[in-house]
N, C-alpha and C positions, 0 to 999 in steps of 0.2 A: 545612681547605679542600682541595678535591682535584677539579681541574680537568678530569681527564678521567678519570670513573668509571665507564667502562662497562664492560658486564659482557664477558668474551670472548668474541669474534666466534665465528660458527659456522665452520666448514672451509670453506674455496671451492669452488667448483662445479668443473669438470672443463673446464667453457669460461672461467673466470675466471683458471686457472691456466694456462691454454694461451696466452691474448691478453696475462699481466701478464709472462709467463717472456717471449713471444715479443717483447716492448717492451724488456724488459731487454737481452736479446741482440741486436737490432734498435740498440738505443741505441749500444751499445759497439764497433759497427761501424763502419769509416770514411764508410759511406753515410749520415750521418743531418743533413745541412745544414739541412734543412726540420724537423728535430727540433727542434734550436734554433732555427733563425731564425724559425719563425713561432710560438715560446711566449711565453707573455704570464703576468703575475703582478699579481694588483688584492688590496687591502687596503679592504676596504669596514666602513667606522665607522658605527656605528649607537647614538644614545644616546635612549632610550624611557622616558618619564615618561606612566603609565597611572594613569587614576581612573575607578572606574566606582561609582556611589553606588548604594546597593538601600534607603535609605531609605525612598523611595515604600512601597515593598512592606511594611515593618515583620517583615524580614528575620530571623534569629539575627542574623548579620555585616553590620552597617551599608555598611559598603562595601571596596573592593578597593581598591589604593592604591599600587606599587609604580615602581621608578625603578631602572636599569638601564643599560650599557653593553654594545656587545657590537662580537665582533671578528670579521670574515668573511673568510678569506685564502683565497684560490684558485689556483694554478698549472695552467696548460694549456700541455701540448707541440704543440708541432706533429706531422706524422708523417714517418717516417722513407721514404727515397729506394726504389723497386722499384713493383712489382705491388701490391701487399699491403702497406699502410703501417701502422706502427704509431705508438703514443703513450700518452702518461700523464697523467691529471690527479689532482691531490692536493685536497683543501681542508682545512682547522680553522677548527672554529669554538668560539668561547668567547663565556662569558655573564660578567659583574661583575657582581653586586648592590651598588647604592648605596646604597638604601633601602628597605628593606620592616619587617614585622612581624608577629608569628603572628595578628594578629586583623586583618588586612586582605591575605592573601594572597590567590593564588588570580587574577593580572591573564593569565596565561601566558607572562608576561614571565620568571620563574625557575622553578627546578628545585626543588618543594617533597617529590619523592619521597622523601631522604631524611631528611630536615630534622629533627632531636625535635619533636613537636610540632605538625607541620605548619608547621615555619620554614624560609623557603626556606636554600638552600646560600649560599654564600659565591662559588661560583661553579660552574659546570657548561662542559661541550666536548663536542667529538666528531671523531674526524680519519676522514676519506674518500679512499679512492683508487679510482680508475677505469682501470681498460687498455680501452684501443682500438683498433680494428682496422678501417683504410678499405680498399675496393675500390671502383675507380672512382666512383660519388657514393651509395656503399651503406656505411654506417656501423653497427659494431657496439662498444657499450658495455656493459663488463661491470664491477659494482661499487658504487659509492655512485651513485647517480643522483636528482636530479630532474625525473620527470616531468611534462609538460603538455599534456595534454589533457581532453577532457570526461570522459572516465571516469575518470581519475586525476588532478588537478589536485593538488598540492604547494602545501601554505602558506606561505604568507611574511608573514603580517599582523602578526605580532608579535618579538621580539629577534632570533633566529635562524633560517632558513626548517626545516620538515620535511626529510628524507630519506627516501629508502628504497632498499634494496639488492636488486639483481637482474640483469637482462639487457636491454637494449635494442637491437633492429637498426632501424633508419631503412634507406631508399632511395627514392632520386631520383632513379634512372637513365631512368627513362621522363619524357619532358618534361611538362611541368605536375599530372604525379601522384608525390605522397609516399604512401609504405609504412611503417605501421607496427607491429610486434610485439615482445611482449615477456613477461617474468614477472618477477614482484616475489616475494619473499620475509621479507622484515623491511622495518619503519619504523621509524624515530629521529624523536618525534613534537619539535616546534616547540621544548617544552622539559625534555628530556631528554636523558641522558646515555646511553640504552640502545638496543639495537635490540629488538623486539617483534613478534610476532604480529601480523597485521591480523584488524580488525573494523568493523563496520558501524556508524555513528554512527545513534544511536539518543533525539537529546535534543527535550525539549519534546513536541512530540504527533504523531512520527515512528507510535507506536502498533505498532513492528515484533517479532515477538516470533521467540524465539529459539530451537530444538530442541538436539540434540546438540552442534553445535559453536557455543560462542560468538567463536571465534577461527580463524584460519586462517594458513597461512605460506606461501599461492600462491593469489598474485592474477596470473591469465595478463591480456592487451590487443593488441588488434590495431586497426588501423584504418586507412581510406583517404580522401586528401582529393586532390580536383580541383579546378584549375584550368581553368574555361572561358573565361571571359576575366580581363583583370588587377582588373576589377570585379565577377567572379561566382567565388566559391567555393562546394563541395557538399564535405561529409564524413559520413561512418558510420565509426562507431567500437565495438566491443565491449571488457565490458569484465566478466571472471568470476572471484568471490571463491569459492576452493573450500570446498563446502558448505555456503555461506550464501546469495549471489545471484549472479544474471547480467544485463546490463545494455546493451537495444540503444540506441546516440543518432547522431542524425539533427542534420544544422546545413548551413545555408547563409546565406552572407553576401553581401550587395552592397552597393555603392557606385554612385549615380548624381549623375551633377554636372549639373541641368539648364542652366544657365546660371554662367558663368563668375566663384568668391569662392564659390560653393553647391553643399552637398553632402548628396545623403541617403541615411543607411545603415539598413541593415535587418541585421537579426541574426532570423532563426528556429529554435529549438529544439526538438526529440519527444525524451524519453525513455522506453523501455518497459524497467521493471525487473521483474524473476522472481524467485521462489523458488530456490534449488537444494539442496535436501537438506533444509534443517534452520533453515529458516526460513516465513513466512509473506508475506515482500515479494512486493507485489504496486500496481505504481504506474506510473499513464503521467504524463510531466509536459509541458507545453504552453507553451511560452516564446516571447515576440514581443517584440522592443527597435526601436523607432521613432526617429530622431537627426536634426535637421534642422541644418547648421551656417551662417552668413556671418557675415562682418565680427568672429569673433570670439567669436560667441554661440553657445550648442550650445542647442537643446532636445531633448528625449528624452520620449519616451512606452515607456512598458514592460507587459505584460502575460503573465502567470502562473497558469494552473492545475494543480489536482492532482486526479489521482481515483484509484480503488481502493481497496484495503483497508487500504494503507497509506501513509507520505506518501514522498518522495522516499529515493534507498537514494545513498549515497556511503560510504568509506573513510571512517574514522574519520580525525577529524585534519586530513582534506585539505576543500577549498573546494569543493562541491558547485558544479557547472556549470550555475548557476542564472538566468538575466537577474535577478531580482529578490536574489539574493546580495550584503547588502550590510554596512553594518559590522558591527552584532550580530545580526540575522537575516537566514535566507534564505527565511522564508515559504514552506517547503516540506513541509509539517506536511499530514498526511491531511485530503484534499476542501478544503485550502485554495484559495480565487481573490484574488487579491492582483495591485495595477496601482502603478503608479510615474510619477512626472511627477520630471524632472530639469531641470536648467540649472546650465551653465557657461557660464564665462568665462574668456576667455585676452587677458591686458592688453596681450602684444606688439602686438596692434592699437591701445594707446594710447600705442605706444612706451616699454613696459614688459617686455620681455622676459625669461621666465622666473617673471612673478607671473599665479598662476591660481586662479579661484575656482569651487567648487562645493556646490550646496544641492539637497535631493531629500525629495521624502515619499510616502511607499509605506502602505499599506492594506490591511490581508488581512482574510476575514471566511468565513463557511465551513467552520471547523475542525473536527473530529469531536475530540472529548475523552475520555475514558475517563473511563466512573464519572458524566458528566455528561450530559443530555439537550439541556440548551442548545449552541449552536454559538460556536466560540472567535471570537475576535476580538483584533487587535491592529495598531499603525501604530508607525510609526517616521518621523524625523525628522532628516537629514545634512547637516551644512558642513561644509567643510575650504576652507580657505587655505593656498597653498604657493608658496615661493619659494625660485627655486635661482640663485645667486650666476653672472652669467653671465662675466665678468672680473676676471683681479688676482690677486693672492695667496691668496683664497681661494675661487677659481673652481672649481665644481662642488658648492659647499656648500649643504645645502638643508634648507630650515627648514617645518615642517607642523606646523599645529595640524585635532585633527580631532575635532569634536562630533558628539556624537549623542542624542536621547532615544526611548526606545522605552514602549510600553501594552500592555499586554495582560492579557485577563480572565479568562486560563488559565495564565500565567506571571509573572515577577517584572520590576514595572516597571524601568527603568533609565535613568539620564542618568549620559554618560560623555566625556572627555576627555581629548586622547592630545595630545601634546609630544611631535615627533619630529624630531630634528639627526641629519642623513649627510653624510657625507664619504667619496672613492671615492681613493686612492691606485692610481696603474699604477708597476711596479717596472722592469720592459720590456716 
């Protein structure tokens, strides 16, 4: 068993060393009150029972079937007292396999790279540090980072979130506009031990083909989002994988409350993906999410196209910034049109707080298939129930069960169900 097996980090950048030296020295000076007093330390417990059956389909592997513990510690400094503050953040993460077996692996819950056999490990890690560097509301992160946004969104769906390693500046020195740039270099994908090369997720009938380089280790991002008022946001964001693609997306959000318990948000999406070198992407995607809320009740209307040559371009590994993205597809497959009807419910309106229900069915048709002249087609079908412990001794504890079945006449049916227990400890 060998919990943190990764392979040796690459050398640090020349900015990584300059912000982690300048925290160290920073720290050891009598100026750093805000070092400690505004650091904070959470222990986040996560135990994950996945089943995902491929029966329907008459499969090799009848189905996937694993059960898992995982352990999320994070430490965040504050920054240190001047001009120019600095700070540190640490994390570890660790994976326990509880249950599994070589002929139902494969849920993403463990680490099956090393395994004989394709048996996952006994357990998998990974530890992360960050230095940080603030200037008045302009933030620069160099290190393990999870980003978030449309062109780079970070997994978390499953035991342990992704990472990736790089450079982040944020600022928010001009009032109601955020600034952001950045490069990424390696990923430590959801469940591994290693940091890696990016690449372009390519499954189901993405249809993107690949030239010279199938991999890269600079993914650059930059983006800007405005606030016009506290209910209209507008963002553009770019976002380019060296020698494979480049990615412009467009988003704007409102909230209007016509009448007072009611609220309706609108989410709009454009993405326009490129080629760049050594690939063939070529994809605009067209995303609208409709949300009507009172008394407790949400509905949602959602709608998704795809055109071009090929179907939507994301980071491998990371959650394509999709409105139709949801448990096991994101209906982002070449010339897909695909629409969503949701509803939830939140029980604190029956004075039940903290118990919430959600159910949704999504539709795609339109596919281009390879090899096939017919058009793909496939639906999917979502509920989850969750409830988080709102007082007492075991407050903040929260309990999710989350179903799913999916169709499709170009890929492998699936009916799937996830058992998920968290628990959040603060140290200070």
């Amino acid at each position: 068993m060998n919990i943190f097996s990764a392979k040796p980090r690459a050398r640090l950048t020349l900015a990584a060393r300059l912000v982690i030296c300048g925290t160290a020295s920073a720290a050891l000076t009598p100026a750093h009150a805000d070092f400690l007093k505004d650091s904070k330390s959470t222990l986040d417990l996560r135990n994950y029972y996945f089943n995902r059956d491929f029966r329907q389909s008459g499969v090799p592997q009848s189905k996937a079937e694993e059960w898992a513990q995982g352990f999320i510690l994070r430490a965040e400094s504050g920054y240190t007292e001047g001009l120019i503050g600095f700070g540190l953040d640490a994390s570890a993460l660790v994976g326990v396999k509880l249950d599994s077996a070589p002929d139902r692996t494969g849920t993403g819950l463990l680490n099956t790279a090393r395994g004989p056999g394709g048996r996952a490990e006994d357990s998998y890690g990974e530890l992360g540090l960050t230095g940080k560097m603030r200037l008045a509301r302009s933030t620069l992160k160099v290190g393990t980072l999870l980003p978030k946004m449309p062109v780079v969104l970070y997994n978390d769906s499953r035991l342990l979130p992704q990472t990736f390693r790089g450079a982040w500046l944020n600022s928010a020195d001009i009032d109601q506009l955020s600034l952001d740039l950045g490069r990424l270099d390696q990923t430590n994908l959801r469940n591994s031990s290693d940091n890696e090369d990016m690449s372009v997720y390519n499954g189901v009938a993405r249809n993107i083909r690949l030239g010279r380089h199938a991999t890269s280790d600079r993914f650059d991002f930059a983006g800007a989002t405005y606030r016009w008022t506290p209910a209209l946001s507008t963002a553009y964001h770019y976002g380019e994988l060296e020698g494979i693609y480049r990615q412009h997306y467009l988003t704007l959000n409102h909230k209007w409350v016509p009448a007072e318990g009611h609220t309706i948000n609108s989410d709009l999406r454009w993405a326009r993906s490129l080629d760049e070198g050594s690939s063939n992407v070529d994809n605009s995607a067209l995303g609208a999410m409709f949300s009507y809320n009172a008394s407790g009740h949400t509905l949602g209307l959602g709608y998704q196209r795809m055109s071009g040559d090929t179907g939507f371009a994301n980071l491998n590994g990371t959650d394509g910034y999709l409105v139709n993205l949801v448990q096991i597809n994101d209906f982002g497959n070449q010339d897909e049109r695909s629409w969503q009807a949701r509803y939830d419910y939140n029980f604190a309106a029956l004075g039940i707080p903290g118990l919430t229900f959600m159910t949704r069915y999504l539709s795609g048709d339109n596919v281009t298939v390879r090899g096939r002249s017919d058009q793909g087609k496939e639906w999917e079908r979502d509920s989850e129930l969750a409830y988080v412990i709102q007082s007492g001794p075991l407050k903040n504890l929260g309990l999710k069960w989350k179903n799913a079945s999916a169709r499709s006449n170009f890929s492998s049916d699936i009916d799937e169900n996830r058992l998920i227990v968290t628990y959040a400890l603060a140290f200070w």
